[in-house]
Wavefront OBJ file of the C-alpha trace (Angstrom):
o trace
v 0.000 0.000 0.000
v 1.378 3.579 -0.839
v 2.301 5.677 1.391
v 0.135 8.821 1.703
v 0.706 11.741 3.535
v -1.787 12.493 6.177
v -2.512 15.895 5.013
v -2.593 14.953 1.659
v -5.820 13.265 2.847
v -7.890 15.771 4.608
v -10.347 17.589 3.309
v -10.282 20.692 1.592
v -11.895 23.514 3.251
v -15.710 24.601 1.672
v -16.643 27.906 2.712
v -20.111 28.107 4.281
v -19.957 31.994 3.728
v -23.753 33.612 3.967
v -24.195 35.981 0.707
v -26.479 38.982 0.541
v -24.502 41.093 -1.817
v -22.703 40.873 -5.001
v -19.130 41.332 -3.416
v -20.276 38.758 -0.779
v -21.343 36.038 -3.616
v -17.571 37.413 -5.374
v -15.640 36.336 -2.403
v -17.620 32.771 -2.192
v -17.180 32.157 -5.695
v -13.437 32.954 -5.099
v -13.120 30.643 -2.410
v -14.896 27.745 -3.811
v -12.351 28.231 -6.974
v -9.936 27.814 -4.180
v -11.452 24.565 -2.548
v -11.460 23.114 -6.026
v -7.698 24.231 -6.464
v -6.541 22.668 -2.854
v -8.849 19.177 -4.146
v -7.460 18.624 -7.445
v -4.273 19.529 -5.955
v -4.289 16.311 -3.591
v -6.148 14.477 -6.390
v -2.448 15.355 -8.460
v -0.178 14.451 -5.301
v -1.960 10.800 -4.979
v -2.114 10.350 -8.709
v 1.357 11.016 -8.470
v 2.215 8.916 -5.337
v 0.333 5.655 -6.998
v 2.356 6.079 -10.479
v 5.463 6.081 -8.519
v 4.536 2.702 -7.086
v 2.909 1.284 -10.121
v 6.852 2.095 -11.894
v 8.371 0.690 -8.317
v 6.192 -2.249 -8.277
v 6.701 -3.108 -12.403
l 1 2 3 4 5 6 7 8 9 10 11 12 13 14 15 16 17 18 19 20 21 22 23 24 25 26 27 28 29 30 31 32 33 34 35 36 37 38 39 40 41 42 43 44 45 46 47 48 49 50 51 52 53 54 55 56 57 58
């Protein structure tokens, strides 16, 4: 089994921001963009961690 950071697998932070103006909905929409960013980021570091061990492994 690889090994994993621990960070690697906690959750992203998802803003539970309340919006009742447009700069309010602005600054949601920017962190949400930033969620997604920190996700696919760890989604990149695993892919990258199993493709190391799939070469080790061959």
């Amino acid at each position: 089994m690889p090994d994993i950071p621990a960070e690697t697998l906690k959750p992203c932070p998802v803003s539970d921001r309340q919006v009742s103006t447009v700069k309010d909905l602005a600054a949601l929409a920017t962190e949400h963009l930033r969620a997604a960013e920190c996700a696919n980021g760890k989604l990149k570091a695993i892919k990258n961690i199993l493709d190391r061990e799939k070469t080790n492994g061959a």
